[in-house]
MIRO-171271 format. One record per residue (C-alpha): residue in one letter; x, y, z. Coordinates in steps of 0.25 Angstrom, whole numbers. Layout:
BEGIN
resn = A&xx = X&yy = Y&zz = Z $
...
END
This chain:
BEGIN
resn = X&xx = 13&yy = -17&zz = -73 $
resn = X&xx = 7&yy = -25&zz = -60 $
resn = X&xx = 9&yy = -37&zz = -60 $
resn = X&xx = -4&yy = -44&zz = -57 $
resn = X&xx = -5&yy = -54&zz = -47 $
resn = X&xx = -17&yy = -63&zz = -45 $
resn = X&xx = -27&yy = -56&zz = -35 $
resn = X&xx = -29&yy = -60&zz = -21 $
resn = X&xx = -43&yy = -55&zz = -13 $
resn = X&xx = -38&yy = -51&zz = 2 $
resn = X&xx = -52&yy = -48&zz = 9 $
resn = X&xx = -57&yy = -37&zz = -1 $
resn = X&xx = -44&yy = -31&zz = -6 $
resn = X&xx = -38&yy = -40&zz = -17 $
resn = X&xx = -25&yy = -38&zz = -23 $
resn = X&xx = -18&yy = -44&zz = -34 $
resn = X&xx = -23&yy = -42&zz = -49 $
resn = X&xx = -25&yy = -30&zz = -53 $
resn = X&xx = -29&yy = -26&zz = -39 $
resn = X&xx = -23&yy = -11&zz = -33 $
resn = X&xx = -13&yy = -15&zz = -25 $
resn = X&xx = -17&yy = -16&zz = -9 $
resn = X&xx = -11&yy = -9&zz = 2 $
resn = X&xx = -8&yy = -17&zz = 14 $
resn = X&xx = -3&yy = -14&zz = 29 $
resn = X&xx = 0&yy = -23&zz = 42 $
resn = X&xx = -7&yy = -18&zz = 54 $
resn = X&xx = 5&yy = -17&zz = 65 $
resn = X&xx = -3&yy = -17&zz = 80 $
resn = X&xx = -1&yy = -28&zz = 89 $
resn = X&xx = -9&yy = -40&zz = 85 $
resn = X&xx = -15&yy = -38&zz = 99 $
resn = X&xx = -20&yy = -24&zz = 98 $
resn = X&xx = -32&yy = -28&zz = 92 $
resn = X&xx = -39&yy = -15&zz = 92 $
resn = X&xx = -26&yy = -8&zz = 87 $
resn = X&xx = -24&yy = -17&zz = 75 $
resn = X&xx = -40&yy = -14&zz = 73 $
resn = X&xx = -36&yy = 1&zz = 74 $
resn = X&xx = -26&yy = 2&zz = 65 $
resn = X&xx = -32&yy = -8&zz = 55 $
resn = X&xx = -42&yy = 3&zz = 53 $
resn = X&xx = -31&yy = 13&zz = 51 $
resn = X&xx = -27&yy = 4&zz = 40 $
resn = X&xx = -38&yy = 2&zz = 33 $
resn = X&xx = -41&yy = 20&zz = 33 $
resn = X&xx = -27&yy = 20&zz = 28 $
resn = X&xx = -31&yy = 12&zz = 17 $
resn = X&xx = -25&yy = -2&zz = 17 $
resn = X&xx = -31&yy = -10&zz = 11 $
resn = X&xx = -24&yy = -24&zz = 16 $
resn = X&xx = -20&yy = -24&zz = 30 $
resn = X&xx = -14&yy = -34&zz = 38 $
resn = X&xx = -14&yy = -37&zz = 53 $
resn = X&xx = -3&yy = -47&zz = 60 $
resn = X&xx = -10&yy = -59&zz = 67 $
resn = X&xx = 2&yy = -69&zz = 74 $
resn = X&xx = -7&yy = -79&zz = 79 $
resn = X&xx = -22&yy = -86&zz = 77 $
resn = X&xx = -26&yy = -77&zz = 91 $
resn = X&xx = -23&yy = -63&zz = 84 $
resn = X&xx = -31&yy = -67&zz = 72 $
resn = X&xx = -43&yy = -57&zz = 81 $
resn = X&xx = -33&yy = -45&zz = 78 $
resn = X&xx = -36&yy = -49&zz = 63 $
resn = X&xx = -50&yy = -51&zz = 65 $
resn = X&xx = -53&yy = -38&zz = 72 $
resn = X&xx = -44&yy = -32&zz = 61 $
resn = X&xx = -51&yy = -39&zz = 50 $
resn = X&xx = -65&yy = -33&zz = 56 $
resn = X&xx = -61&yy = -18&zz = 58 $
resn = X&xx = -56&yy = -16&zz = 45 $
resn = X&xx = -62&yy = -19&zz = 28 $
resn = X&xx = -49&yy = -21&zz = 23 $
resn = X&xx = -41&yy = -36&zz = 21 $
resn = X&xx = -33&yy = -41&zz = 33 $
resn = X&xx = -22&yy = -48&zz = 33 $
resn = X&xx = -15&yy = -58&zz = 43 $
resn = X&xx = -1&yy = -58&zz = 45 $
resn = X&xx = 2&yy = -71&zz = 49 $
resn = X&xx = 18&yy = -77&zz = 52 $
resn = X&xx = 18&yy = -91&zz = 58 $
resn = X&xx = 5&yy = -94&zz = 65 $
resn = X&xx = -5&yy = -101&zz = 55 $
resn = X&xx = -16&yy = -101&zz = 64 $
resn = X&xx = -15&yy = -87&zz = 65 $
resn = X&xx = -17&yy = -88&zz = 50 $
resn = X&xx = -30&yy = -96&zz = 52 $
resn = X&xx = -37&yy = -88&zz = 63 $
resn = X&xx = -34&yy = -75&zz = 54 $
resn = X&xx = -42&yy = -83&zz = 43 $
resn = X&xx = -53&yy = -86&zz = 53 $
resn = X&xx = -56&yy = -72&zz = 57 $
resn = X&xx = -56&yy = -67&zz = 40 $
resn = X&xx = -44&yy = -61&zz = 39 $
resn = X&xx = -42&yy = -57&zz = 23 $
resn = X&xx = -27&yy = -61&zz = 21 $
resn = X&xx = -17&yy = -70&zz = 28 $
resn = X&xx = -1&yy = -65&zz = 26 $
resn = X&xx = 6&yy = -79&zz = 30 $
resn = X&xx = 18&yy = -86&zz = 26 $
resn = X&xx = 14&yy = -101&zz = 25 $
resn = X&xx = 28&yy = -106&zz = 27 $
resn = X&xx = 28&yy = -99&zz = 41 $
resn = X&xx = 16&yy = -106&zz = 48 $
resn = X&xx = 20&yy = -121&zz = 48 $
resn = X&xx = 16&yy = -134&zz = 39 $
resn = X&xx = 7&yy = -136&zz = 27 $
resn = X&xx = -5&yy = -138&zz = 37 $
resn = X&xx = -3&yy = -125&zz = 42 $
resn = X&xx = -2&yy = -118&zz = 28 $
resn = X&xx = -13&yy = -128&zz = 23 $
resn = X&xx = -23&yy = -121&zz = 36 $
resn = X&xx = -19&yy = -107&zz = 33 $
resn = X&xx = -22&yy = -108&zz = 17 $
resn = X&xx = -35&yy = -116&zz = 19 $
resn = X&xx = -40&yy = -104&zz = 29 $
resn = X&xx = -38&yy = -96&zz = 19 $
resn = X&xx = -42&yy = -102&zz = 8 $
resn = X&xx = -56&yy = -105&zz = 15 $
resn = X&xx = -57&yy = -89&zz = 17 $
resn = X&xx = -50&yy = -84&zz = 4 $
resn = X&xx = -39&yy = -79&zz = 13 $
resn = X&xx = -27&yy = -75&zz = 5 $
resn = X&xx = -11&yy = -77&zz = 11 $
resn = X&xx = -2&yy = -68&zz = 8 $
resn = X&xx = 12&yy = -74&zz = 9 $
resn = X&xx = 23&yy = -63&zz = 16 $
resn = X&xx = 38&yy = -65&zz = 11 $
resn = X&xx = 46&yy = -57&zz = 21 $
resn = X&xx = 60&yy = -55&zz = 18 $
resn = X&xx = 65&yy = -55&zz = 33 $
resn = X&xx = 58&yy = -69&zz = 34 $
resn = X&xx = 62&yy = -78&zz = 24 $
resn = X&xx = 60&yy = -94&zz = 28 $
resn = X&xx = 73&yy = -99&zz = 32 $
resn = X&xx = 76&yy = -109&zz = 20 $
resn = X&xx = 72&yy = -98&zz = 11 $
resn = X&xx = 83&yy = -86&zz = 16 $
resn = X&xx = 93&yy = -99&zz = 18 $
resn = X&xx = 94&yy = -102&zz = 4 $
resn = X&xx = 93&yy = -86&zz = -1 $
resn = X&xx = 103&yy = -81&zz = 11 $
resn = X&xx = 93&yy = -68&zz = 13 $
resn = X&xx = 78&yy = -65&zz = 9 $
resn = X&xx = 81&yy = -61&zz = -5 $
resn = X&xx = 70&yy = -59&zz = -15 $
resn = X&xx = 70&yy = -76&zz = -20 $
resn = X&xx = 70&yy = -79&zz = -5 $
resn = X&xx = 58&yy = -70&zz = -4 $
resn = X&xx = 52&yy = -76&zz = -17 $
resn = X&xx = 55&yy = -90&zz = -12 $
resn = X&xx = 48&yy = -88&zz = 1 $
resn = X&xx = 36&yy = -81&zz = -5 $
resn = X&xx = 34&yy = -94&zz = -15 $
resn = X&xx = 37&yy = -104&zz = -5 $
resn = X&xx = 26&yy = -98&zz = 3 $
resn = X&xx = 17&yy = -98&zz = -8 $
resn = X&xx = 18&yy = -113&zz = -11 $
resn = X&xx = 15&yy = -116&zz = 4 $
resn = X&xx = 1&yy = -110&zz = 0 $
resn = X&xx = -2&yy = -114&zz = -15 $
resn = X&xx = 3&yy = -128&zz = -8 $
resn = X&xx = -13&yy = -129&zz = -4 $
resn = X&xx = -19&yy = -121&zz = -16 $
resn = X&xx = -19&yy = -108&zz = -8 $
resn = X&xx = -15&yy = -95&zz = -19 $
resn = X&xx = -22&yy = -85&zz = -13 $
resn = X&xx = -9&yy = -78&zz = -9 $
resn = X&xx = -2&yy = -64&zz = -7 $
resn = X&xx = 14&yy = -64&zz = -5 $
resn = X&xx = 22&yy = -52&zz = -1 $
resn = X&xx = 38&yy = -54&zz = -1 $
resn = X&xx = 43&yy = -43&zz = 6 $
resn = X&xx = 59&yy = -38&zz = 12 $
resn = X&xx = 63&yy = -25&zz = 18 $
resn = X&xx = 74&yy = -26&zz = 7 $
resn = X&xx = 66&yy = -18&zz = -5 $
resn = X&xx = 74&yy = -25&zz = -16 $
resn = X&xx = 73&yy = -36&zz = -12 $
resn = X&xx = 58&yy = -34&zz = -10 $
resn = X&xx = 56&yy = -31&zz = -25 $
resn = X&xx = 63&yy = -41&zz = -30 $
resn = X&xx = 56&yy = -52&zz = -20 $
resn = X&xx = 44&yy = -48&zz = -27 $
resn = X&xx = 47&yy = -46&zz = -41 $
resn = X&xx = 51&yy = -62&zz = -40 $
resn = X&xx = 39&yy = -66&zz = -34 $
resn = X&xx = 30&yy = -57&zz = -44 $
resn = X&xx = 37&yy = -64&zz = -53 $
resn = X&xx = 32&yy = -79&zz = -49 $
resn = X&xx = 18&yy = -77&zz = -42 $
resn = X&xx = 4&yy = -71&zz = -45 $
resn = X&xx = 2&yy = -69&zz = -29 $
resn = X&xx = -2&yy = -54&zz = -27 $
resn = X&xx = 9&yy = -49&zz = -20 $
resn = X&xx = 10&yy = -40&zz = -8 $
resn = X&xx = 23&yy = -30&zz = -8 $
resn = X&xx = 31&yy = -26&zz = 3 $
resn = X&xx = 43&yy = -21&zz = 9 $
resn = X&xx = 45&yy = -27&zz = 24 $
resn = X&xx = 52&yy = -21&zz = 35 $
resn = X&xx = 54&yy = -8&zz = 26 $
resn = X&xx = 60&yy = -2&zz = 39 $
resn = X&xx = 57&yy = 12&zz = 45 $
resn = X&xx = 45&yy = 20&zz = 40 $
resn = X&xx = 52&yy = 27&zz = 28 $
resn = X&xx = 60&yy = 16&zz = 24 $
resn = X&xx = 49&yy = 7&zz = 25 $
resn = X&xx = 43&yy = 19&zz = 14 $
resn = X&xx = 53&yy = 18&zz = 5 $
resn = X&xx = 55&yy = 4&zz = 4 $
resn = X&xx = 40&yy = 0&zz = 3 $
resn = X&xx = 40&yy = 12&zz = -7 $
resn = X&xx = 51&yy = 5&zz = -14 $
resn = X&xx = 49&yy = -8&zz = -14 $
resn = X&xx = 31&yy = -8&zz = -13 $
resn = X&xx = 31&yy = 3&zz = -24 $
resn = X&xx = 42&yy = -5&zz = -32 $
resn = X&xx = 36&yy = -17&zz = -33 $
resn = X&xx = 22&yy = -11&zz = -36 $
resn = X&xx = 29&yy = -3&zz = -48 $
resn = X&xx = 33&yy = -17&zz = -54 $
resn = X&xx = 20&yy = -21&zz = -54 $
resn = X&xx = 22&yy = -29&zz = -42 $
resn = X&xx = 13&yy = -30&zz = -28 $
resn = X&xx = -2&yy = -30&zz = -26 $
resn = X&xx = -2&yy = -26&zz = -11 $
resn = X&xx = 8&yy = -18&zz = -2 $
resn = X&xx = 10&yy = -14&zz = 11 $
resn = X&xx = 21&yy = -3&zz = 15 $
resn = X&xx = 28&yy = -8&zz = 27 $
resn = X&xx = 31&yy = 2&zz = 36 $
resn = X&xx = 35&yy = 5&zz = 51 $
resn = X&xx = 23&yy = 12&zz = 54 $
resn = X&xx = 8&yy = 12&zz = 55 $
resn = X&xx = 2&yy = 4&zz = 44 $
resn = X&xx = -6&yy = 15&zz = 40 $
resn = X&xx = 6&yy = 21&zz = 34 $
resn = X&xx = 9&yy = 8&zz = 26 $
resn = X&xx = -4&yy = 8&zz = 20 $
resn = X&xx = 0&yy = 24&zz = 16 $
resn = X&xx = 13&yy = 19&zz = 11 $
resn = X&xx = 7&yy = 10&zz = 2 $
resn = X&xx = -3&yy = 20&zz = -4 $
resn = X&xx = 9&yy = 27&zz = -6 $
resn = X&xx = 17&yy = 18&zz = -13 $
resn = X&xx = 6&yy = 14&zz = -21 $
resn = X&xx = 3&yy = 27&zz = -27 $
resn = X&xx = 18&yy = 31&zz = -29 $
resn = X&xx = 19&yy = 20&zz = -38 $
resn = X&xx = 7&yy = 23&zz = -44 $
resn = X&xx = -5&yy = 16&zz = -40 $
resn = X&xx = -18&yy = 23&zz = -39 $
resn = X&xx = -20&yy = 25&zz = -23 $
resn = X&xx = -33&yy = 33&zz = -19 $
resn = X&xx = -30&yy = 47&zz = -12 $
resn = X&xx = -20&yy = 58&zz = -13 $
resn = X&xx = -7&yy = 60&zz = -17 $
resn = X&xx = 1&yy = 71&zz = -16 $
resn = X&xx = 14&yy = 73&zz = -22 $
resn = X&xx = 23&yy = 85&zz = -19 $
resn = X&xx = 34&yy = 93&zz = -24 $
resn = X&xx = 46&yy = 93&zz = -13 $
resn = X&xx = 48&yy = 108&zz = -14 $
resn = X&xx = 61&yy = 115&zz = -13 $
resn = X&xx = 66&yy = 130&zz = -10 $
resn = X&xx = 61&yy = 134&zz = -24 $
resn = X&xx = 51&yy = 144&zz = -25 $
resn = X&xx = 43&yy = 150&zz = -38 $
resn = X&xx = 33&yy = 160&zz = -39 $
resn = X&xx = 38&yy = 170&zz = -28 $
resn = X&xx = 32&yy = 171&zz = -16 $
resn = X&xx = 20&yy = 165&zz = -21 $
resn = X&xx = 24&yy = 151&zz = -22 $
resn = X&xx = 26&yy = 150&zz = -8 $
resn = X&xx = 18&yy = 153&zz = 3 $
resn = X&xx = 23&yy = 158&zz = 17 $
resn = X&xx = 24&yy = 146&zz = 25 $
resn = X&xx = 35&yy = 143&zz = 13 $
resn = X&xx = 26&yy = 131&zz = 6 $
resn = X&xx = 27&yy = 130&zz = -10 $
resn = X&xx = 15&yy = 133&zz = -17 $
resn = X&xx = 11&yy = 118&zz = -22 $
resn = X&xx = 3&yy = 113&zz = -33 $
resn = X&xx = -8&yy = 101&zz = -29 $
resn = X&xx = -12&yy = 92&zz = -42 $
resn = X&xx = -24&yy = 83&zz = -38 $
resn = X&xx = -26&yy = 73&zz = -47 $
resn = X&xx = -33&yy = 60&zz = -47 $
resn = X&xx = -25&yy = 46&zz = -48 $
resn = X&xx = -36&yy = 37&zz = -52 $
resn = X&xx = -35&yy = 22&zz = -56 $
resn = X&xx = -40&yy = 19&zz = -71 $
resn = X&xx = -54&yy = 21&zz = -71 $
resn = X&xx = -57&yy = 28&zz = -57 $
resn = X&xx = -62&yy = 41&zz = -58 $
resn = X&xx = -59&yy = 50&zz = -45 $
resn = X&xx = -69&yy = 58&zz = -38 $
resn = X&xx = -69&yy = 71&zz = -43 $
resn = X&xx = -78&yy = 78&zz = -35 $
resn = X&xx = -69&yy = 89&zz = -28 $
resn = X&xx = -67&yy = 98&zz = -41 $
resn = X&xx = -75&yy = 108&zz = -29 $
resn = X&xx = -62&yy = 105&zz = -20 $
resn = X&xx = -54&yy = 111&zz = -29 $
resn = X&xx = -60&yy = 118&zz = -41 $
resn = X&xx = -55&yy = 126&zz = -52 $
resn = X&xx = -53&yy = 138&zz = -45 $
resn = X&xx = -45&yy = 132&zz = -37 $
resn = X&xx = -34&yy = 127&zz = -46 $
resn = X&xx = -24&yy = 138&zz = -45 $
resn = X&xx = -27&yy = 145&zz = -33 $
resn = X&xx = -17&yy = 146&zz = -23 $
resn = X&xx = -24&yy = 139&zz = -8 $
resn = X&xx = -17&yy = 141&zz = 7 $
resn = X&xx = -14&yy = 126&zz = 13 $
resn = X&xx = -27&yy = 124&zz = 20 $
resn = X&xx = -36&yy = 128&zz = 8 $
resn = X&xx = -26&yy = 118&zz = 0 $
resn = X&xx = -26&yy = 107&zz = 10 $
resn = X&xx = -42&yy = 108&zz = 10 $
resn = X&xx = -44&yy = 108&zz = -5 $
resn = X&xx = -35&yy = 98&zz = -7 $
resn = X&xx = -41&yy = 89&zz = 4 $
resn = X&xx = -55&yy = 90&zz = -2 $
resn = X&xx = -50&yy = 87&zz = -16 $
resn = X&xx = -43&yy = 73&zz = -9 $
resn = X&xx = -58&yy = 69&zz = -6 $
resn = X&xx = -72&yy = 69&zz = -12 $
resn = X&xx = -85&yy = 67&zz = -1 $
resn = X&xx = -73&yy = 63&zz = 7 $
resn = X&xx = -67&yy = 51&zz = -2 $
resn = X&xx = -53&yy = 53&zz = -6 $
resn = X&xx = -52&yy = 54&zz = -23 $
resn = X&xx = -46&yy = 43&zz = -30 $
resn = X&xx = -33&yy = 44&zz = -31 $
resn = X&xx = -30&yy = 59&zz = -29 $
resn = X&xx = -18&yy = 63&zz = -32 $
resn = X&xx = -12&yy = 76&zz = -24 $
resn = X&xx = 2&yy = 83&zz = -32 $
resn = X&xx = 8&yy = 94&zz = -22 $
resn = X&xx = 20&yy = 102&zz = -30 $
resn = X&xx = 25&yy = 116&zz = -27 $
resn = X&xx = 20&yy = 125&zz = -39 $
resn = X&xx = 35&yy = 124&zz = -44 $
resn = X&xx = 33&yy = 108&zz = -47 $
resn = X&xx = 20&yy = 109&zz = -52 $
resn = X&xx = 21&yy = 107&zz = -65 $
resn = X&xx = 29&yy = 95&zz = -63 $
resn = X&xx = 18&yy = 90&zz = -54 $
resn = X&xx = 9&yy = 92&zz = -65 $
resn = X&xx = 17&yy = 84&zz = -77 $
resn = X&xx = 17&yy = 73&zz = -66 $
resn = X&xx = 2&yy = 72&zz = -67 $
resn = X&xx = 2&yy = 74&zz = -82 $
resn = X&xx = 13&yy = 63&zz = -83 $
resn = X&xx = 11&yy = 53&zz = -72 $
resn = X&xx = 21&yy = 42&zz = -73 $
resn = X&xx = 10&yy = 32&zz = -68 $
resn = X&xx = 2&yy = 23&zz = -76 $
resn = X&xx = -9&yy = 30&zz = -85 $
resn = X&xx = -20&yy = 24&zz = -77 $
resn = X&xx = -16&yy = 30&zz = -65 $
resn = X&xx = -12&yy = 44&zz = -71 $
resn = X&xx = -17&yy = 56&zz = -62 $
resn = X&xx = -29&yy = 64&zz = -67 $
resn = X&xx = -26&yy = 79&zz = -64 $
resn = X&xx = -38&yy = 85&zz = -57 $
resn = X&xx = -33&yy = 100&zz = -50 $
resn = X&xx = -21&yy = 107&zz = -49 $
resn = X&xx = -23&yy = 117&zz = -36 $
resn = X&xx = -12&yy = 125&zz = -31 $
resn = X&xx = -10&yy = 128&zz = -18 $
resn = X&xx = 1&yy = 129&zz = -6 $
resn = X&xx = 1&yy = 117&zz = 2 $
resn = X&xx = 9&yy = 112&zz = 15 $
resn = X&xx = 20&yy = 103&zz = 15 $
resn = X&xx = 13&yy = 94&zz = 24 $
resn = X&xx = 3&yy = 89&zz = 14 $
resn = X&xx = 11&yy = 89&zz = 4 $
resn = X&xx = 17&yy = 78&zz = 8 $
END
């Protein structure tokens, strides 16, 4: 069961409520290059991210935000650490959402400047816990950035701004420590109606960066807890916006576009010679099948990309790539939802009782559409 949160409105994505949870990613060009942080703001946004959020250290590098702000129609939002005029110049230009720690930027005048900028232009904070950078008399009197330090921090932060009346906050409380991550925000769940953001920080290389965000992101979502994310990772934060699909449709969301799920073979071979062709590939199954949210009906128009004839006739790789390429789109829009099942013919009646008893939730159960067989390459079964 989610548990709801009140909602929060960043530009025109709002999150909290019952609100589908929003995939963030940080852009990760030198604030200088701004042409490059345009560039890759654009990649972003035909990724599908949804929230994305650009660095800005001072007031002077609030026109990287700007021109960010300009190329793109999805929510920015300004990182900010210690400088409070940076804060101000960013609310100046329209950015959607400030990510600030108030403690960080000075005296009550300085917080009082920041909130009532943003409370002039609905301009919502989002307060960003780090483990690695607890305030000092915080990690003196815990010894190490354990979850209650974590907690601590958050809510210390948060009376900074309900000090002047300002609520319209976000928190995120994340560590490179997965259970400690958890647990730091099972305990502020517990305590606030802020929508939360979920993380895990510094999650290391690329694949541990994978697990642990799979871990800990997709944990926390399954207890009902986070209403945005963002997979950290050492890469291109086109790949975190992919991760974050990922994550969310492994734990059971309903994310438009295809999945495809495949059997991981072994040397067993059934059927003679026919089960396999040549080149040594199994003869698979592909189950396509729409994964719709409660009253959303998926376009249906490609029963002429795959018709009836069809359903047990045995395609070479191109012709199986093709068909299934035009039954992922209609008039050239991705379906709903699609789901894709690849599984060599000697799994596929497993495949099939995993459609007919889906463990997710009955209003995101899959709807079989087709059942095609064909021989497809490893390469996209993956």
């Amino acid at each position: 069961m989610r548990q709801l949160k009140r909602e929060v409105k960043i530009g025109n994505v709002t999150i909290g409520g019952n609100n589908p949870i929003a995939v963030q990613t940080m852009l990760n060009v030198p604030v200088e290059d701004i042409e490059g942080n345009v560039a890759q703001a654009k990649r972003c946004e035909a990724a599908g991210c949804q929230i994305l959020r650009v660095t800005c250290p001072s007031a002077a590098d609030a026109k990287c935000i700007e021109a960010v702000k300009n190329a793109v129609n999805i929510p920015i939002v300004a990182d900010i650490h210690f400088d409070y005029k940076a804060a101000l110049a960013c609310a100046d230009v329209g950015v959607d959402k400030i990510r600030i720690n108030p403690g960080n930027i000075g005296d009550d005048d300085r917080v009082k400047a920041v909130v009532q900028a943003c409370q002039q232009k609905n301009i919502p904070i989002r307060i960003g816990v780090n483990g690695g950078s607890l305030e000092k008399h915080i990690l003196a009197k815990y010894g190490a950035p354990v979850p209650e330090a974590m907690v601590e921090s958050a809510l210390y932060h948060v009376r900074l701004l309900e000090k002047f009346d300002f609520n319209n906050i976000v928190i995120s409380i994340k560590n490179s420590n997965v259970p400690r991550m958890m647990e730091a925000y099972r305990q502020l769940s517990a305590v606030t109606d802020y929508p939360l953001h979920v993380g895990v920080t510094e999650a290391g290389t690329y694949q541990m960066g994978l697990l642990k965000s799979g871990m800990g992101i997709g944990g926390m979502l399954l207890e009902g807890i986070g209403d945005t994310i963002r997979v950290s990772l050492a890469a291109e934060p086109e790949k975190e916006v992919e991760a974050g699909y990922n994550i969310l449709r492994a734990v059971g969301f309903p994310v438009a576009g295809p999945e495809v799920i495949t059997c991981p073979t072994c040397g067993a071979r059934y059927g003679g010679s026919s089960s396999a062709k040549a080149d040594g590939l199994p003869r698979s199954t592909v189950i396509l099948s729409s994964h719709v949210a409660p009253n959303v009906s998926p376009t249906l128009s490609t029963s002429a990309a795959v018709s009836s004839s069809a359903l047990t006739s045995e395609l070479p790789p191109a012709a199986a790539k093709n068909m299934v390429m035009s039954a992922m789109s209609a008039g050239n829009r991705p379906l709903h939802g699609m789901r894709l099942l690849v599984s060599t013919a000697s799994s596929r009646s497993r495949s099939e009782s995993m459609i007919r008893q889906p463990t997710t939730p009955a209003a995101l159960q899959p709807r079989p559409m087709h059942i095609v067989s064909a021989c497809l390459p490893h390469a996209w079964q993956t």
